[in-house]
N, C-alpha and C positions, 0 to 999 in steps of 0.2 A: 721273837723273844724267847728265853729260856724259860722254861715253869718256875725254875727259881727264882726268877724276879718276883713272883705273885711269891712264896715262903719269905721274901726279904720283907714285903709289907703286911704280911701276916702278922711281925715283930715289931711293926713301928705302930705307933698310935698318933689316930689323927682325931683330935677332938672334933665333935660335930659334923663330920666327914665319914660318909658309908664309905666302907675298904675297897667293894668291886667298883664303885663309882671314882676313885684314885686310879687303881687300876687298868682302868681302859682307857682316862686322859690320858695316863703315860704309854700305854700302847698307841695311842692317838700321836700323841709328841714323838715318839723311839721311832712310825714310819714317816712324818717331817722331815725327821732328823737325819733317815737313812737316805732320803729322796734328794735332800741337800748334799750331801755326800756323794749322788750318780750325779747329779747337775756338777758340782767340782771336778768328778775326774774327764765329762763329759769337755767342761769350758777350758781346763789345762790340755785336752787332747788337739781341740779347736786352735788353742794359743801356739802349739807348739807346729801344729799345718800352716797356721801363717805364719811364721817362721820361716818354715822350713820352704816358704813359697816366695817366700822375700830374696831369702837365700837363691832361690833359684833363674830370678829375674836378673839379678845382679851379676849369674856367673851369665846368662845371657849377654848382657850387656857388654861383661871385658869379653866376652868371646868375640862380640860385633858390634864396637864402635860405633858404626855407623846408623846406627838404629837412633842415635842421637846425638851424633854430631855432623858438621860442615864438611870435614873433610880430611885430610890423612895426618894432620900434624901427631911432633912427637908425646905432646899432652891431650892429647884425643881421648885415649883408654879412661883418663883420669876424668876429665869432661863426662867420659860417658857414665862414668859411677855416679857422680856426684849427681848426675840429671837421673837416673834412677832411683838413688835416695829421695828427689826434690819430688818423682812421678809417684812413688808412691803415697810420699808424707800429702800431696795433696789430695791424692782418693782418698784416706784414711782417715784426713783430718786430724794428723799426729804429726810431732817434728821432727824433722830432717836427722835432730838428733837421736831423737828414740830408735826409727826407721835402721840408725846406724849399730845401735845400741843390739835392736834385735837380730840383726844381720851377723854381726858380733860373735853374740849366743850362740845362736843357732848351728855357725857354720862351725866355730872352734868346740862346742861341744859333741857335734857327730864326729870329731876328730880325733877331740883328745880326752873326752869323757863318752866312751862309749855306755858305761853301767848306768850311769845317769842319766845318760840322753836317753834310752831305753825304758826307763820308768817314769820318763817324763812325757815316751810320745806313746807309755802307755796310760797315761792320764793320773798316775800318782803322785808324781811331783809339780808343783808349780813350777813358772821360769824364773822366779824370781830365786829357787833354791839352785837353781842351775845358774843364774848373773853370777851369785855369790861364788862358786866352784869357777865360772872360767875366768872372775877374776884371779883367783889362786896361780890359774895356769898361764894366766898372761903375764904373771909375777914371776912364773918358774920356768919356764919355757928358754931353751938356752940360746943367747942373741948368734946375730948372725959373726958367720968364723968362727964360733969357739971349736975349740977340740974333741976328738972323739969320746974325752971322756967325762967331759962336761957335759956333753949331749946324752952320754950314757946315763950321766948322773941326773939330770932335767929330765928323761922320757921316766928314770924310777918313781920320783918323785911324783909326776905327772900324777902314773900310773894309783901311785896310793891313794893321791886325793881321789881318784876316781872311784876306788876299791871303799874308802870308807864314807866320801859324801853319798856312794850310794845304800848305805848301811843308814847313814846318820837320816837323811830325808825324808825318812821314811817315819821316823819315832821322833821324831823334832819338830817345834816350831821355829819357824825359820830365823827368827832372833835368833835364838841358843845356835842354829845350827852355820847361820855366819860368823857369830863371834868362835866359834870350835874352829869351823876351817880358818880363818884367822888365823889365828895359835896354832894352826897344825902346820900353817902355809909356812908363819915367821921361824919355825924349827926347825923348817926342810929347805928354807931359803938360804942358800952359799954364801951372796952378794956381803961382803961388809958393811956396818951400818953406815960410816962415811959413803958409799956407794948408794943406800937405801937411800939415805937422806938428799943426794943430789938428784936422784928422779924421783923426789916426792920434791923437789925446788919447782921442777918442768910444770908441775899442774899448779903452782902458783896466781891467783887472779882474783880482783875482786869482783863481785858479786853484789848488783841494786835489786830487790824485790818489793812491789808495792805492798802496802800492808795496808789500805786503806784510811779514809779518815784525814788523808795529804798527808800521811807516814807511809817511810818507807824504812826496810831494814839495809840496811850496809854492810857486807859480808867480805871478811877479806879471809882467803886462804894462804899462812905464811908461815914461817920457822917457828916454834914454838916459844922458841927463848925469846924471839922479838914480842909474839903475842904477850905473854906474860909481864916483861918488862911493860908492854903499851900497859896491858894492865893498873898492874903497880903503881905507873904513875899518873895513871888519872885518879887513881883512887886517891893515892898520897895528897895533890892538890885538892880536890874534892873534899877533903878532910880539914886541910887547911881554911880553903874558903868558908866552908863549915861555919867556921867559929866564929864567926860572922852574925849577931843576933838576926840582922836584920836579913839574913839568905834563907827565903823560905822553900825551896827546891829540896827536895828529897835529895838523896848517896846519886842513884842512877840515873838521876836529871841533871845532877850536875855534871857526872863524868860524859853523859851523851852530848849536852851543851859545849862540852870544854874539848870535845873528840872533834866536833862542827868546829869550830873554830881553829883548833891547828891545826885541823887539814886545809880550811881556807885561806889562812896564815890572816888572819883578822889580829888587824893593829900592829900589822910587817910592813915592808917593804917588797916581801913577797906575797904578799895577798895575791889570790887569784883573780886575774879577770876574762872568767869565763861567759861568752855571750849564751843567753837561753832566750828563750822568746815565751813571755807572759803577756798576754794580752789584757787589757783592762778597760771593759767600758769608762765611758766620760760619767755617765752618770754614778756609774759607781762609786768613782775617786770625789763627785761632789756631794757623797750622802744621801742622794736620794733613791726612789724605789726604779730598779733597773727595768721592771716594767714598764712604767708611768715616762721613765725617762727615752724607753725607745717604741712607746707607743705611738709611731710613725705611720702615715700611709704609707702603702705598698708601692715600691718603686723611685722613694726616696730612700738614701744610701744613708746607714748607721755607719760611726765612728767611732774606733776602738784607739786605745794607745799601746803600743807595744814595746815592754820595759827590757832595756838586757840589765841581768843582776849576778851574782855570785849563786844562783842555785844552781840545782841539776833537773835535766828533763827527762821523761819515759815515753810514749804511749800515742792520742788522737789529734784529729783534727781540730780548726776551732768551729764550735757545734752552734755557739750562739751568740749574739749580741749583749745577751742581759747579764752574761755572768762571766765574771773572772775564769783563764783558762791559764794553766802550763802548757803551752803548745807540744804536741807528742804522749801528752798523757791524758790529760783531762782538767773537770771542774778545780778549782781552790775558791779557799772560803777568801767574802770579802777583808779580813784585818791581814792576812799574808795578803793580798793583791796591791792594798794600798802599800804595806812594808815595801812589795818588791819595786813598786813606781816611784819610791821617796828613795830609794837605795840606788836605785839605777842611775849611769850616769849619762844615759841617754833615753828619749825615748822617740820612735813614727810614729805617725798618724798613720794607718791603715783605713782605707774605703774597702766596704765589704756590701755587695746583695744584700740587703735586707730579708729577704726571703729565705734565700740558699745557706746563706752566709758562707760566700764564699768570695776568696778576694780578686779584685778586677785585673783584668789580664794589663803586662806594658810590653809592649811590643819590642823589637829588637833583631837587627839583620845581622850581626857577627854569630861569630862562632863559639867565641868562650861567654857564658852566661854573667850577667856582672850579678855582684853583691847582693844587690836591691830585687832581684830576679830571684835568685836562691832565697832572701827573705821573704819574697814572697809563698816561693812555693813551698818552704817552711811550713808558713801559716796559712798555707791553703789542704795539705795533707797529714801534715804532723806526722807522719809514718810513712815508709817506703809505701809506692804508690800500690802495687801488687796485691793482688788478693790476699787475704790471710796472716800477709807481713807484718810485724807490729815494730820490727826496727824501724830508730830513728830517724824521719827526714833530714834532720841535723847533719849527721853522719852519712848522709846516700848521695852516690852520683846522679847529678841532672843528666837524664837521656835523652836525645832528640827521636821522638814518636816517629817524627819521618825524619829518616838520615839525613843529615847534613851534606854527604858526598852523592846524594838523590833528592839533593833539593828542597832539604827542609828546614824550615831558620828555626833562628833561635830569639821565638820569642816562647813569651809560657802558657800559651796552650798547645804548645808543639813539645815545650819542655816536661819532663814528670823524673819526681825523684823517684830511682832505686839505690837500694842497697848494693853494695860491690859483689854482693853472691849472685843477685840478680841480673845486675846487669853484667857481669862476666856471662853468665847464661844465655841472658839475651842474645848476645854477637858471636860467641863458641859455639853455638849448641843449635839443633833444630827446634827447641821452643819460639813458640809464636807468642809477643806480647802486643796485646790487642784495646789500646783505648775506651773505653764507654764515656756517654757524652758525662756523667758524673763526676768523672775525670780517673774513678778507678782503672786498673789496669787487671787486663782479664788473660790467662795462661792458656794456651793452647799447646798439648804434648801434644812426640811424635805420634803415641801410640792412640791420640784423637780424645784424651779428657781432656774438659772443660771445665774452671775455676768458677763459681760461683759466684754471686754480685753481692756482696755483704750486707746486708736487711738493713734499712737504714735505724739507725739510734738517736 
């Protein structure tokens, strides 16, 4: 610390507080604070070595195919990326998408942000100041075939963001210093806005995220004007219904109620009938305590109903006898369990373990899985079978554990859902996917990790 620091609290006055005893707390705090600061450039330096280490498995990989795939096809190269993305997200414990995210970074900034990259693998900058810069350059980068002097004008451009996000990164918090390059990026971008606005159409998609509580948020990314319009007009109706002494819902409840319903087209002709799978004990739908109700001996089999209704699903298995589930996600309270069994216009009976609670196999020597087979393994995994997977069984191909064309039928403990990224993997690629008697499914890389058995919940 400077001596001046002690002259600054010579001037201030601290009531009931001796001055040297101020003094040396803050010298006390000022080397925390400096020590916090070698741990930063230390963990940015560490960040940007895994990077730059992701980066270089990957060029491994398109260099030699064969490190993870079957055999010479013309989508081999591609196979092999994608299975190095999947070998590292599962040592890492990160997704496939970040995996790709920092491969990204890494490789387009030793490229085309060299001042940047430089104070980032000298531990000054964060990656995250560096996402913000190559997406700049992924905005300005001139597509493929343009002319020479397009290109000429894209490597200038580059060039600046590089010259001043390495100035800005440095004096900035990185808010300030994304919303900058932003406005620097939109200045120095050619493309007409009609052009801007149809590749910002391409990332179009909606987006479920659980929020707990059996809320979830619904996220749609789309044209501005239609956002606003959707606006508008829930509010307008909401307004309306309003006036209504007897609507005691707040502004926000009722345009979220009234968003739920014309997307399901409730009280159309186009109503949705989308099958989900909620499971409902028996004792629950009769009122009484789901305990008491399946307070059974061991090795007699509990009885669930299984309701299809107009919701949506996410997420697990079914975990228990005693309590309402959305198959894929989890728990629900009992007054939605009952809704969705009164709403449904069917409902199975499921026989389940008592113990495991896990549903009883039905055997079957064809080849194509029937209905009642995928229902089942629905609600026997509620998520692609695979370690780590959390997509929906709903949505996943039934694989045969043991080939079909080597003799393995199709019944369902031979059957187990994967997801399409999976099981394209499974049969393209050198990955081993390996059964446990749980019914998990456990990942074998070429390069010999092993997927871990999920703790049970």
């Amino acid at each position: 610390m400077e001596p001046t620091t002690v002259e600054a609290f010579e001037e201030s006055t601290f009531v009931g507080v001796p001055r040297v005893m101020v003094v040396d707390e803050t010298f006390v705090a000022a080397r925390i604070l400096d020590g916090l600061q070698e741990d930063d450039v230390a963990l940015n330096q560490r960040a940007v070595r895994r990077a730059e280490r992701i980066v270089e498995v990957v060029d491994l990989a398109r260099r030699h195919p064969e490190i993870y795939t079957v055999g010479d096809g013309p989508d081999d190269a591609d196979h092999a990326r994608r299975s190095v993305f999947f070998d590292v997200a599962v040592r890492l414990q990160i997704s496939e998408n970040e995996v790709r995210s920092l491969e990204c970074t890494a490789s387009t900034a030793a490229e085309c942000l060299p001042l940047l990259w430089e104070h980032a693998r000298d531990g000054f900058v964060s990656l995250r100041f560096v996402e913000a810069a190559v997406s700049a350059v992924l905005r300005l980068r001139a597509p493929a075939g343009a002319d020479a002097s397009a290109r000429a004008y894209a490597n200038d451009a580059i060039a600046l963001i590089d010259q001043t996000a390495a100035k800005w990164a440095l004096r900035l918090p990185v808010s300030t210093f994304r919303r900058r390059v932003t406005i620097l990026t939109d200045r120095l971008d050619p493309t007409p806005p009609e052009r801007k606005h149809a590749r910002g159409m391409v990332d179009r998609r909606v987006v479920v995220e659980d929020a707990g509580d059996g809320m979830s948020w619904l996220t749609a990314l789309i044209p501005t004007v239609k956002a606003v319009a959707i606006k508008r007009r829930l509010t307008s109706t909401a307004k309306h219904l309003q006036k209504d002494r007897r609507e005691g819902r707040t502004r926000d409840q009722v345009r979220a109620d009234l968003l739920c319903d014309w997307l399901l087209g409730v009280g159309t002709d186009r109503a949705v009938k989308t099958t989900v799978f909620v499971t409902v004990p028996i004792g629950l739908l009769a009122g009484v305590n789901p305990g008491s109700a399946f307070g059974v001996a061991a090795g007699v089999a509990a009885t669930t109903a299984s309701a299809a209704s107009s919701l949506s699903a996410t997420g697990s298995p079914v975990a228990s006898a005693s309590e309402a589930q959305l198959v894929g996600h989890g728990p629900i309270d009992p007054a939605t369990a009952r809704q969705a069994f009164l709403d449904a216009t069917g409902f199975r009976r499921v026989i389940t373990d008592p113990v495991r609670g896990i549903v009883l196999d039905l055997d079957r020597r064809t080849y194509r899985p029937t209905k009642a087979q995928r229902d089942w393994l629905v609600l026997q995994h509620g998520t692609c079978a695979r370690d780590g997977c959390d997509r929906l069984a709903l949505d996943a191909d039934l694989d045969h554990a043991q080939m079909w064309s080597r003799g393995g039928l199709t019944d369902t403990g031979n059957l187990r859902p994967l997801c399409p990224a999976d099981h394209v993997r499974r049969h393209r690629t050198r990955m081993i996917y390996r059964n446990r008697e749980n019914h998990t499914v456990q990942v074998i890389t070429p390069t010999g990790f092993r997927t871990n058995d999920p703790p049970p919940f």
